[in-house]
N, C-alpha and C positions, 0 to 999 in steps of 0.2 A: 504494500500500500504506500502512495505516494503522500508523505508528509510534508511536503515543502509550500511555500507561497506560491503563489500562482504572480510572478511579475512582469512587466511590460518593459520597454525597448530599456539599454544599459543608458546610462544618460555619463559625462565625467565631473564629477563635480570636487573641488577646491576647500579642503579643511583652513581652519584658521591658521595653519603654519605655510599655507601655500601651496601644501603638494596634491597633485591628482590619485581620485582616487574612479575607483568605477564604482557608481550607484545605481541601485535596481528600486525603480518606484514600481512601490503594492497596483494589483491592477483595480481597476475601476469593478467595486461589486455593488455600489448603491444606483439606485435610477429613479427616477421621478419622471413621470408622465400628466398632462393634462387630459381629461375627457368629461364630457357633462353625459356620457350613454350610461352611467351607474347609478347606483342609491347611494344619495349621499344627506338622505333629507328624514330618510322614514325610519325609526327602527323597527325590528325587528322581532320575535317576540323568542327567537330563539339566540340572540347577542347577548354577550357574559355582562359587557357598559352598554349604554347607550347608543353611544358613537361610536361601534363596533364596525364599521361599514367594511365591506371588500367581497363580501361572501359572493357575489356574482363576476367583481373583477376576475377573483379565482377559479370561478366555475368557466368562465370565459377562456382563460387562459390552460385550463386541464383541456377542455374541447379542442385548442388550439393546439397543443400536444401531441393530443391524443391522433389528431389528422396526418401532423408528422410522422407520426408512427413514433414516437417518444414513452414509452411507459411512464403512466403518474398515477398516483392515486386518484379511486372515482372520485373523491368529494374531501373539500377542504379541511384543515383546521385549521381550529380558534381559537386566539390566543386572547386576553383582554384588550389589547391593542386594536386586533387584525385578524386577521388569516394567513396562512401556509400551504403550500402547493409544496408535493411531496414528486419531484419525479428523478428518471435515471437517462442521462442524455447520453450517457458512455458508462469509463467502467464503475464509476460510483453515484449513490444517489445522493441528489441537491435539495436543497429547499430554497423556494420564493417565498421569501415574509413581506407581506403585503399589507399597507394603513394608507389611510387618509388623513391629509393635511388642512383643516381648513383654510380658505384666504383670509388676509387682514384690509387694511387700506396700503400698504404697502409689494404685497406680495400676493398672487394669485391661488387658488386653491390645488392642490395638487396632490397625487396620487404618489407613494412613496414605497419603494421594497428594496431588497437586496438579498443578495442571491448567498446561500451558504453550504456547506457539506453538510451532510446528514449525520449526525453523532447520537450517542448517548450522552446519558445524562454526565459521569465520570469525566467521559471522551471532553465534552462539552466545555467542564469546569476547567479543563487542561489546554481549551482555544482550537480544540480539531474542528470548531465547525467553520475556521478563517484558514486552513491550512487545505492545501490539494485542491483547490475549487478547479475542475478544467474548465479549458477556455470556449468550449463546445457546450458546458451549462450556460452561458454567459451569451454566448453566441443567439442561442436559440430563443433567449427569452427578448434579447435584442429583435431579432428577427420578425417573432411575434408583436411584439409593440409598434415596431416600427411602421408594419404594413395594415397593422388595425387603422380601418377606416373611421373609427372613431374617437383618434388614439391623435393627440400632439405633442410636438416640441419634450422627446425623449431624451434625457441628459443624464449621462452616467458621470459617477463623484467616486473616490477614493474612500474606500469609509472612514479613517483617521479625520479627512479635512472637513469632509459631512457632519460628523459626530462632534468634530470644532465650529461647526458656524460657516465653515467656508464652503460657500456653494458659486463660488464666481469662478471654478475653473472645470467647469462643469462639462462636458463633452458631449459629444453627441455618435459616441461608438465606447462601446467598453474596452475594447481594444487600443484607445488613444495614447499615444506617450504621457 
């Protein structure tokens, strides 16, 4: 089993005493999409909160899998947050965690997940679900988004910068340097 990061192009970058070193940036596993085709208004009577929304993004997105010929689990899970899409793109299986962002006056509403390995609970505590992601999970949930017709302005983030605040270097491929 493959335990390493999953990282994108070698970049050279300059420590404080001058000398070059070669650095590898984490790849892109956060994504945010816009779409007004979900429920983002009604609850539900089977939501753990309120504002539990995604259970159709997800269901959406298993369908759109499942076309692939991608194995996933028939029906989502629920997390307090969101939902989770369970599938196996290659040789291990991923998860898509999936929530809803609402908009403010400043920033538009937005649809939010990021992709991880499947772990146990132990596995988990030790950070195996940020380790091995292939680029073939990542690919395919790109792909999906991308071509949903009711799906915009798709932008993958590093989840270190994400997790900081920083959403201005946002891309629009997961595979971006």
């Amino acid at each position: 089993m493959n335990d390493t990061l999953v990282f994108s192009a070698p970049q050279l970058k300059r420590d404080p005493l001058g000398r070059v070193h070669l650095a590898m940036q984490a790849t892109r596993t956060v994504v945010t999409f816009q779409s007004g085709a979900f429920n983002t208004t009604e609850r539900r009577p089977y939501f753990i909160n309120d504002a539990c929304y995604g259970d159709d993004v997800a269901r959406w997105i298993i369908g759109e899998l499942n076309s692939r010929g991608i194995p996933a689990d028939s029906e989502p899970g629920q997390e307090d947050f969101g939902w989770y899409v369970t599938y196996r793109p290659g040789k291990a299986e991923h998860q898509l965690v999936l929530g809803y962002r609402p908009g403010d006056d400043r920033d538009p509403a937005v649809w939010l997940g990021w992709v991880e390995r499947h772990a146990g609970a132990l596995s988990s505590l030790l950070g195996a679900r940020h380790r091995g992601i292939e680029p073939v999970a990542l690919e395919v949930i790109h792909d999906i988004l991308s071509r949903g017709e009711s799906i915009s302005r798709v932008r993958w983030y590093r989840k270190t910068e994400f997790d900081a605040g920083n959403e201005a270097n946002g891309s629009t491929r997961p595979d971006a340097a």
